[in-house]
N, C-alpha and C positions, 0 to 999 in steps of 0.2 A: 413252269412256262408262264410268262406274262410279256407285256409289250407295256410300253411307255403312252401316253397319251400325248401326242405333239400339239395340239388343239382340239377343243371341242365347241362345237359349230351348232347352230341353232339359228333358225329365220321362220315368219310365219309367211303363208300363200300371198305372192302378191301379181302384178300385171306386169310380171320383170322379161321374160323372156317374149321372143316371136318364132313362128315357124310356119314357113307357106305364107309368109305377108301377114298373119297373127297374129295378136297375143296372145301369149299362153299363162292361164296361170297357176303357179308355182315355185313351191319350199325352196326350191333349190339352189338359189343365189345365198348362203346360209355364211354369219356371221360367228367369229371364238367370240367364248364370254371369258372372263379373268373371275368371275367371282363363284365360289359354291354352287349351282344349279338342282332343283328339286328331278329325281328321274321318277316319274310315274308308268305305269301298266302300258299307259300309250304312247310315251318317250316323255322327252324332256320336256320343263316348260317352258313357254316362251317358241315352243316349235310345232310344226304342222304340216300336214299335207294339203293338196288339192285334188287331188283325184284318190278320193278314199275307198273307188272300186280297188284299183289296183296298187293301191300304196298304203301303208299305214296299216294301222289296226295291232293289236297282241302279237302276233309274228313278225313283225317288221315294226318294231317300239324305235327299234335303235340302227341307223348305218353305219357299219364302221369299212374303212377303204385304209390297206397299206401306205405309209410316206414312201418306202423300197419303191411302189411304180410309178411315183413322179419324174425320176429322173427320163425314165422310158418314152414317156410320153411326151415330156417336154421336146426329148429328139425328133421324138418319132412328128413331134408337130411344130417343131420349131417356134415354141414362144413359152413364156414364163407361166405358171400357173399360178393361182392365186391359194389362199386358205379353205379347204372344204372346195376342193376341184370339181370333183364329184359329185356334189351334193350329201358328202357324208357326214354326221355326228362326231362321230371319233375318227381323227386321221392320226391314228398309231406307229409306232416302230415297233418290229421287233415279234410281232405274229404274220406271215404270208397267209394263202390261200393252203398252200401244201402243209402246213402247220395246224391248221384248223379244222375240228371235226362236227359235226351236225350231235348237238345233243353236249357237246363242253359246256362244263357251265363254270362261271367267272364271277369273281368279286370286282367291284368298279366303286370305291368308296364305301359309303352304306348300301349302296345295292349289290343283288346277285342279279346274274343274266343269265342267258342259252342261248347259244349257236341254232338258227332255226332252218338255215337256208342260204345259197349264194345267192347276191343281188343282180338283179335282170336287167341291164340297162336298157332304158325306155328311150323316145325322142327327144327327149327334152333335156338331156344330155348334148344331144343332136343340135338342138336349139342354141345351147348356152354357147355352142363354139363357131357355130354354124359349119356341121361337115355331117352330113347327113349318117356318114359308114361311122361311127363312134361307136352304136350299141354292137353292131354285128365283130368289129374291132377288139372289142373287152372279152366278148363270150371266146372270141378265136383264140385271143391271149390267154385267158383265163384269170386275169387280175381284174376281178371284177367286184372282190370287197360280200360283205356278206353280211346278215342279218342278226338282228338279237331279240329275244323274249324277257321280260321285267320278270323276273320269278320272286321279289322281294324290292318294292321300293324304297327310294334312299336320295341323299344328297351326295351327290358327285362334283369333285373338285378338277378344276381343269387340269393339278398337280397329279390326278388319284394314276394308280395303274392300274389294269385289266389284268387280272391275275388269275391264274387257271386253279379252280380249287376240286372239279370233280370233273375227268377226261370220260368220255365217253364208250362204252367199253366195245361199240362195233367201229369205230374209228375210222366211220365216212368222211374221211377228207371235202373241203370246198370244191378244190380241182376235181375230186372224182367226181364229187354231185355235179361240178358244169360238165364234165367227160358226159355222164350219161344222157344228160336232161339237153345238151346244147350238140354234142356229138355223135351221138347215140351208140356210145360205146359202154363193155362190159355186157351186150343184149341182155335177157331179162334175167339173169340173175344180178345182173347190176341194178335193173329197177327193184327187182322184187325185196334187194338185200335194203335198198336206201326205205321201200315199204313199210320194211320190218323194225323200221328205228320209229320210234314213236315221238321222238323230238322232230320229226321233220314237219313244217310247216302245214298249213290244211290246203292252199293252194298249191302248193308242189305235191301233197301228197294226191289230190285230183287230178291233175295233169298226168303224173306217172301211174295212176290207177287207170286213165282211160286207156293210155298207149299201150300199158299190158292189156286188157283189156281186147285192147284191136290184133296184137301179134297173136292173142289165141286166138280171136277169129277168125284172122286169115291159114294161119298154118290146122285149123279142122277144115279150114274153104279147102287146103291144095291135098291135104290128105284123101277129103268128098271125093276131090280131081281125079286123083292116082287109082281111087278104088271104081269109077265106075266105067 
């Protein structure tokens, strides 16, 4: 299993976007390079975030987003996209969301990677097109592209392919992680089973720790209920 690299995108934080009459600043407006690129622990170089609460860091090194849902989009918003739509790293052929498991790990030139997590579209997606419903749009779709871990840095060619060299052996799908975490479907043995995979991100793994977390408390709240 491997996908094709159609571009690989790279930009550092700049005063490029607005939103609410703002500037906002951020990665996201992100340019292909043509030449070899160094992939390090925190992604590429030559790229970066702005908000390194919520972007960035060892779980999120790298964004990769399917070319498959440009054409979707293009209808669904009537106008042409450009290179790195998304704001993603790698815009691929040939791996979807329903293809991809949390915890794959991949060769991409000299480097390896891991599947850590789907990507959460923030506002500033929101921003680049000005349509406010974009993040809530991706998670409903579920083409929402998905994260990578550096497990071995390397030089990556914009020619290299993503090539799957060890699957994952509980075989959490993208789609299933957004099913649970954006739908809340599979209840908790859907959270507990994505728990149990040790490849999953430390932010998603908090999030789905508290909301189990809350369903036991409330179902010993309705049981208190019934018994007194």
């Amino acid at each position: 299993m491997q996908a094709t690299i159609i571009s690989l995108n790279v930009a550092l934080p700049t005063d490029s976007l607005t939103y609410n009459g703002k500037l906002v600043r951020s990665g996201m407006v992100k340019q292909p390079v043509e030449l070899p690129i160094q992939l390090q622990e925190l992604g590429f170089e030559g790229d970066g975030v702005a908000d390194t609460k919520h972007h960035g860091g060892p779980d999120k090194a790298i964004c990769v987003y399917a070319s498959e849902h440009y054409a979707f989009w293009q209808r669904e918003w009537d106008r042409e996209l450009p290179h790195a739509a998304f704001g993603e790293n790698l815009t691929t052929s040939g791996l979807i969301e329903t293809d991809v498991h949390i915890g794959d790990t991949f060769r991409i030139g000299e480097a390896i990677v891991q599947v850590t997590q789907p990507r959460q579209p923030c506002f500033k997606l929101a921003a680049r097109y000005d349509m406010k419903e974009i993040p809530v749009w991706m998670q409903d779709t579920g083409f929402t592209g998905y994260y990578l871990r550096v497990l071995e840095p390397g030089f990556v060619r914009p020619e290299d392919m993503l090539t799957l060299i060890q699957p994952d052996d509980a075989a959490i799908s993208i789609q299933y992680a957004n099913d649970v975490m954006h739908h809340h479907k599979h209840g908790e043995e859907g959270i507990a089973r994505m728990l149990a995979n040790t490849a999953l991100s430390a932010s998603w793994r908090a999030t789905l720790t508290k909301r189990l977390q809350g369903i036991s408390q409330d179902t010993s709240a309705r049981i208190q209920g019934t018994q007194s």
